[in-house]
N, C-alpha and C positions, 0 to 999 in steps of 0.2 A: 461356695454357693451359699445362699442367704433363705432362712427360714424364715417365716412370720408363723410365730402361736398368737391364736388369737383365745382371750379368757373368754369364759360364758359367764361369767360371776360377777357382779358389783359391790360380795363381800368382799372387804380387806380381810390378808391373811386366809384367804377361802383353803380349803383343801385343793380344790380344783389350781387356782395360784402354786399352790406348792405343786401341783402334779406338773405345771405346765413349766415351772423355776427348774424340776430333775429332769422335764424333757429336754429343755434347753442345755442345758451343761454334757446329757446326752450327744444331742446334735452338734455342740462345742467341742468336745471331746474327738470328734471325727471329722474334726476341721471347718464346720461350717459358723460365718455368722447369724447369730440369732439375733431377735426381737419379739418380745411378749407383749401384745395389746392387750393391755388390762384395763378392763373395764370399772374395776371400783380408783384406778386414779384419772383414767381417758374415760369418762360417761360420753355415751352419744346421745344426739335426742330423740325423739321419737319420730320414725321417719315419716314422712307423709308426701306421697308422688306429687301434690301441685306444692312443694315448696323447692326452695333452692336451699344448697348446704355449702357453697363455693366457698363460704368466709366462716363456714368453721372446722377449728384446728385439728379437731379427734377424728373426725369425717375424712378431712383431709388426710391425715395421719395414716389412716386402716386404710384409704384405698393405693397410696403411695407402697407404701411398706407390703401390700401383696402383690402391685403391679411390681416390684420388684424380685420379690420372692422367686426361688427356685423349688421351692416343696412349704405348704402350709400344714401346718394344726390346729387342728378347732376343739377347745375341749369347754365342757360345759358338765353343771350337776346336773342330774335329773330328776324332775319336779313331774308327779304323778306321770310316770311316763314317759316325758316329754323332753326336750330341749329347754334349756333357759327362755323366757322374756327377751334379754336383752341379746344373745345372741343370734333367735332368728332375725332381731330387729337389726342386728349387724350386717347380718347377709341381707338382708331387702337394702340397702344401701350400695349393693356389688354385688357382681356375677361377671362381669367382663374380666375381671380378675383374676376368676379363677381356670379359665379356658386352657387345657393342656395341661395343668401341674397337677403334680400328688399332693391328695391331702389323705391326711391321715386323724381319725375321728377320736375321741376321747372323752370320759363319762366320767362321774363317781355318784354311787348312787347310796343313799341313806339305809336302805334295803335290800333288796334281789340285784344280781346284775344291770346295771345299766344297758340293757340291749336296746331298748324302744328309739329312745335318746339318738343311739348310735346310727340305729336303722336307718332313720328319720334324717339324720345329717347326710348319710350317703344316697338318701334317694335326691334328697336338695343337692349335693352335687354331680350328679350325675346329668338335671336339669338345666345347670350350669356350665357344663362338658368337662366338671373336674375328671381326675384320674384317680380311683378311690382306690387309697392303699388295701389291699386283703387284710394287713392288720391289725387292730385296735387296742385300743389300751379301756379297761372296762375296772375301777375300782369301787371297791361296797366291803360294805362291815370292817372288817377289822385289815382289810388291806388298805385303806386310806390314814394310816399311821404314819407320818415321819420322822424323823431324826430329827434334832438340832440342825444337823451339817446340810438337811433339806436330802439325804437320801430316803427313798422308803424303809418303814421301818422291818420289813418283809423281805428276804431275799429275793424269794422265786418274785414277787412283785416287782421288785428290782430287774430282775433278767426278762420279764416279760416287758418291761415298759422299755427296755435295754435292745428287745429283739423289733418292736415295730417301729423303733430308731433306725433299726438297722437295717430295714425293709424301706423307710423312707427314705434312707440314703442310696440304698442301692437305685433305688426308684429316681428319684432325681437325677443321678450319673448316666443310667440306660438313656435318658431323654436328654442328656447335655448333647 
């Protein structure tokens, strides 16, 4: 089965990139293939409903790679609260997309839990008729450490981002 993570970040190297680089080797690891839409090397533009996007590449790209997908993630920082800039800008581009698949939400926040962030994505899919995993993956303070090797540098951090892999999976098989 085929995953699409989609980044909220347009930093290279972002924490969020690295969360989304151990989700994928997660979701690898249990057989499926992956794909990470990263936003700091795929920028999209700024949508606007009276233009067309038909001839461009990144647009193209993110809505191919979830029309495909069998289970999405969506992981973004969170910025006073909030979701990424660039990632609701993502979703205002698709929603056909995501009709019937699990997605599974993802934060890392500078400060306090990323709840807001999180909240906030599974109300936007729920408006979209995603299937919003129960689990999430929620990093801040000193759980946003990783390795070299791109593991986190936290265990239990590791088994919790380990366990809503593993809810994603199961979630994707239930609906094959």
């Amino acid at each position: 089965m085929r995953v699409t993570i989609v980044s909220g970040s347009t930093k290279a190297d972002s924490t969020v990139l690295h969360l989304c680089r151990y989700i994928a080797t997660c979701m690898e690891g249990a057989g499926h293939e992956v794909k990470i839409f990263d936003q700091a090397t795929m920028p999209l533009p700024m949508m606007c409903e009276t233009e067309k996007y038909d001839d461009n590449e990144h647009v193209n790209n993110l809505k191919s790679w979830l029309d495909e997908a069998d289970g999405i993630v969506l992981a973004t920082p969170e910025y006073h609260g909030a979701m990424s800039g660039c990632l609701k800008n993502a979703l205002d581009f698709l929603w056909p997309q995501f009709g019937g698949k699990p997605v599974t939400v993802a934060s890392v926040a500078g400060g306090a839990v990323g709840v807001s962030s999180m909240l906030m994505l599974q109300t936007i899919m729920r408006q979209v008729h995603a299937i919003n995993s129960p689990e999430w993956i929620s990093l801040c303070g000193p759980d946003r450490e990783f390795n070299e090797d791109g593991s986190p540098g936290n265990e239990k951090v590791a088994s919790r981002i380990q366990k809503a892999c593993t809810k994603l999976d199961g979630l994707m098989k239930a609906l094959r």
